[in-house]
C-alpha positions in Angstrom: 36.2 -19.3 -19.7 32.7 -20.0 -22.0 31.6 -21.4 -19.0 32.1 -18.4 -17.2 30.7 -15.6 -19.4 27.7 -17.9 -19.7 27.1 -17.3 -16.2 27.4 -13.6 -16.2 25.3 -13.6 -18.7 23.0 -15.4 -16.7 22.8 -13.5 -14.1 22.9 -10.0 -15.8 20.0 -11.6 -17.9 18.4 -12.4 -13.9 18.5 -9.0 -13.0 17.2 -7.5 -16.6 13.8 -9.3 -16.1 13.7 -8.9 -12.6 13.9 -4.8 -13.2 11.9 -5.0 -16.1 9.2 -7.1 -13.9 9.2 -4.6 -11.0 9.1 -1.7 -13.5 6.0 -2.5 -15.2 4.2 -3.2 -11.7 3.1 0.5 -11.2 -0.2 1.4 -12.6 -1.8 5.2 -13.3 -5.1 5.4 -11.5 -5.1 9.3 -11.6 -2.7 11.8 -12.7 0.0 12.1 -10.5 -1.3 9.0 -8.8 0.2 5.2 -8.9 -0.9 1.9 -7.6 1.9 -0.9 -7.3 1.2 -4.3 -5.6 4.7 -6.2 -4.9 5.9 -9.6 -4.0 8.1 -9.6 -1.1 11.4 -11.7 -1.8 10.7 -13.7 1.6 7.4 -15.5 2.2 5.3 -14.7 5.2 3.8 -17.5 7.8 0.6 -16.7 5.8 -1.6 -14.4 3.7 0.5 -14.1 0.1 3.7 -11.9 1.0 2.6 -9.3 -1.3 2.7 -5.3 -0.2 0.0 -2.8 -1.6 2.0 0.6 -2.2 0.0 3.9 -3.4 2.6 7.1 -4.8 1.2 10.3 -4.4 2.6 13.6 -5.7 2.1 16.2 -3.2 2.1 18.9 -5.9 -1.0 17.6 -7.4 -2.9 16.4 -3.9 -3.9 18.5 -0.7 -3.5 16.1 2.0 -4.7 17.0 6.0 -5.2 15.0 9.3 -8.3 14.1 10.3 -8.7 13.4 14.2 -11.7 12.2 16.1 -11.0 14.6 18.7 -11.8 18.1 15.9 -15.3 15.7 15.3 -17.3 15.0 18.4 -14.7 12.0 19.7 -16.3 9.5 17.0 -13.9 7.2 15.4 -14.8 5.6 12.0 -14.0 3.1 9.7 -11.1 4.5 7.3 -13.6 4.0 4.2 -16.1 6.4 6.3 -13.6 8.6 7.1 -12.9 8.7 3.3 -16.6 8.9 2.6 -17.6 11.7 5.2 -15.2 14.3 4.5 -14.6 13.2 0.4 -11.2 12.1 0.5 -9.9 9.9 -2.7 -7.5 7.8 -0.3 -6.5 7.6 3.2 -4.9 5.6 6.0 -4.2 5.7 9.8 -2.9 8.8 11.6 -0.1 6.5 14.2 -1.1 5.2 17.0 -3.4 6.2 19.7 -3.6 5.6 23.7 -5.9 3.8 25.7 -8.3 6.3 25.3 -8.9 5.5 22.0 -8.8 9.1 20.7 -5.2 10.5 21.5 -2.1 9.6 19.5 0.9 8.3 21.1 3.2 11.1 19.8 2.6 14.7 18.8 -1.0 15.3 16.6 -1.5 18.7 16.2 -3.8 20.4 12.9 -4.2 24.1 13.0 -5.2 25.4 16.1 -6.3 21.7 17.6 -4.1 19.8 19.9 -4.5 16.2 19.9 -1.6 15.6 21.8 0.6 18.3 22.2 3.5 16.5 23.7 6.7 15.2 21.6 7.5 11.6 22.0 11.0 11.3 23.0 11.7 8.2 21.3 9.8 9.4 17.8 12.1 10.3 15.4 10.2 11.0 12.1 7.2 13.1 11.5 4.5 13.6 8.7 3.7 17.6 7.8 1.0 18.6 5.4 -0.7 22.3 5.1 2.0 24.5 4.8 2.2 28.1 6.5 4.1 29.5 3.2 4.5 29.3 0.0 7.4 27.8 -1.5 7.1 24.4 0.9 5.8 21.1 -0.7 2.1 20.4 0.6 3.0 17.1 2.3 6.3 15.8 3.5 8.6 13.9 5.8 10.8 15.3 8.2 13.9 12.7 10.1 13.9 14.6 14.0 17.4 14.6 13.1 18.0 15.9 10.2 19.3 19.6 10.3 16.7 22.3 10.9 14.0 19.7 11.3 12.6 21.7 14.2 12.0 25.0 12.4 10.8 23.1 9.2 8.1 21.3 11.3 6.9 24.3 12.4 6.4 25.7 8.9 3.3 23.4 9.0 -0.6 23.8 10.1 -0.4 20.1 10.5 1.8 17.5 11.7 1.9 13.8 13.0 5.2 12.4 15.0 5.4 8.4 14.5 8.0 5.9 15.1 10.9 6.2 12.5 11.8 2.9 10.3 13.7 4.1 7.6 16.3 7.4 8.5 16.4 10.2 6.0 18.7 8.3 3.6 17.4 4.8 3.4 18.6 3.3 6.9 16.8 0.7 8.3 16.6 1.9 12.1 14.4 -0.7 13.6 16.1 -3.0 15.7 15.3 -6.9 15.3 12.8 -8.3 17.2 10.1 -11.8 17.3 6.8 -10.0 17.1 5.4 -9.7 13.6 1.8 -8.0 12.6 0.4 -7.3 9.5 1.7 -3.2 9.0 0.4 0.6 7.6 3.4 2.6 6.8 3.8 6.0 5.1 6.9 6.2 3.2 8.6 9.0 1.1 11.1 8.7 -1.8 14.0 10.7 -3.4 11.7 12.3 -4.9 9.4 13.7 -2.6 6.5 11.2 -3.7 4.5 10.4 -0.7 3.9 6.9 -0.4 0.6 4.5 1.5 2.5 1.1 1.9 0.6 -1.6 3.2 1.2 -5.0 3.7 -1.3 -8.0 5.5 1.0 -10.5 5.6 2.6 -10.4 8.4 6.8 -9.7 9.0 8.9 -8.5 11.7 9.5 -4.8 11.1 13.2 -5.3 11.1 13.1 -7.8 7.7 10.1 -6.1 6.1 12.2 -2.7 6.0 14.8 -4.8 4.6 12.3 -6.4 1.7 10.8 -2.8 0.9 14.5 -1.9 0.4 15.2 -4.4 -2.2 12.2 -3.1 -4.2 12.5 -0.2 -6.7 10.6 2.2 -4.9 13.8 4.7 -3.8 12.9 5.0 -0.6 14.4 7.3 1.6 12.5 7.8 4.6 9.6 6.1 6.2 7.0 6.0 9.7 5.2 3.1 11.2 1.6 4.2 11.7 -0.4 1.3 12.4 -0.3 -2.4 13.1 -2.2 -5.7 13.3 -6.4 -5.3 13.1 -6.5 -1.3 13.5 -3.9 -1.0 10.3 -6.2 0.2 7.3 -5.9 2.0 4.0 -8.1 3.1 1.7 -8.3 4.7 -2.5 -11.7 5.2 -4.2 -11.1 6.3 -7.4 -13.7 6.7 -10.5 -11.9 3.4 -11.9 -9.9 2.3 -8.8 -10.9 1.2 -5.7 -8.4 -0.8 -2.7 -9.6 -1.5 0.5 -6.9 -2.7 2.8 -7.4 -4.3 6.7 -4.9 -5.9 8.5 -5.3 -8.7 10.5 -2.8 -10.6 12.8 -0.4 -9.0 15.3 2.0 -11.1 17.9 0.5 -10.8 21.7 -2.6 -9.0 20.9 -4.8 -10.4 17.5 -3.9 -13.7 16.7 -6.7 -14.4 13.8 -5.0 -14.1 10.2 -8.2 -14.0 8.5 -10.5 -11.2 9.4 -11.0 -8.9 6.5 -13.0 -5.7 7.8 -12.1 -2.4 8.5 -12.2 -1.3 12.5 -12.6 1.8 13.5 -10.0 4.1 14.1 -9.8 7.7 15.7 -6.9 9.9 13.6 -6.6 9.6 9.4 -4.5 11.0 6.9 -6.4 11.6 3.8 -5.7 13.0 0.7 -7.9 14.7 -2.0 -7.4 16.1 -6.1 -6.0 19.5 -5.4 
């Protein structure tokens, strides 16, 4: 029986410091603004199986979608996409087509039509500007969640990407081989937006899984970039991360170039 209680005690002494370790990971690099850096409870094929995370609360940040197509067709870097129009952080807009300017699912700001056609397979969407008062400025919105279409439409802006978490917390992507190092945008429970990037690279399957275990609450989330073209960016006054991915199965298979390419859609985010 002593030998029993000793092991409870173990382990409820294994998950104390393991909270208590996570917890103290987030730091304040602005008000309303947190940077947490994460070790991933499986190890990677390489790079240090670590994920970069930035919170952002959308009651204290105007965020908007910046798309080569509104400025002349020229991509940029994500740190001169930050630079050029003064955002304090940013990262990719999705995907984009072979033309290098177009996303692969609905892009829309204001009046401007990057692509004005739905993807049918995209579930989740990003929507930032709203048309009234009331909404929050940024937010995530599950395709199937009830009165998602009318809610989207509340908003001057808004980006439809592949859905990996379900409103909820449900993993949704199937299980697959190919791996890549990955630029997500995440929300939580409480309507914190979130820039999660990680350069190791995972299968999107398990890495879901491994943000799960972490305390971050997450309840939805939308695969924007992979491999080379995955990027994120925050330049604060005492702050600065620059994030570039690197390897991705079938297309980049270097797992050590560090600079940003250039890229044609951003979502950015500035001090309201």
């Amino acid at each position: 029986m002593k030998k029993k209680y000793q092991i409870i005690f173990l382990i409820f002494l294994t998950l104390f410091y393991s909270t208590l370790m996570h917890a103290v990971e987030w730091q304040k690099i602005g008000n309303g603004l947190e940077y947490g850096k994460f070790e991933l409870a499986v190890s990677s094929s390489s790079g240090n199986s670590t994920v970069d995370i930035v919170r952002i609360d959308p009651a204290q940040y105007d965020f908007d979608l910046l798309l080569a197509s509104e400025h002349e067709n020229k991509k940029r870097t994500i740190e001169n996409w930050a630079l050029d129009f003064g955002f304090i952080g940013a990262i990719n807009a999705g995907m984009f087509q072979t033309d290098h300017i177009t996303g692969t699912g609905y892009l829309t700001n204001y009046q401007h039509k990057n692509n004005p056609f739905r993807h049918s397979t995209y579930k989740m969407y990003f929507v930032c500007n709203p048309k009234e008062e009331g909404l929050p400025e940024a937010q995530m919105i599950d395709w199937q969640q009830p009165g998602a279409p009318e809610l989207i439409g509340k908003y001057n802006s808004a980006l439809q990407c592949i859905r990996m978490i379900a409103s909820g917390g449900k993993n949704v992507w199937s299980k697959q081989t190919d791996k890549w190092s990955e630029a997500a945008l995440g929300q939580d429970i409480e309507g914190n937006i979130l820039f999660i990037f990680c350069r190791s690279p995972y299968t999107m399957h398990e890495l879901i899984n491994l943000l799960l275990q972490l305390p971050l609450d997450l309840d939805k989330m939308m695969h924007l970039e992979g491999g080379p073209e995955a990027s994120s960016y925050i330049e604060t006054e005492e702050f600065h991360l620059r994030c570039a991915g690197t390897f991705e199965s079938g297309f980049f298979d270097n797992e050590d170039q560090q600079s940003f390419w250039q890229i044609p859609n951003i979502i950015g985010f500035r001090k309201r």
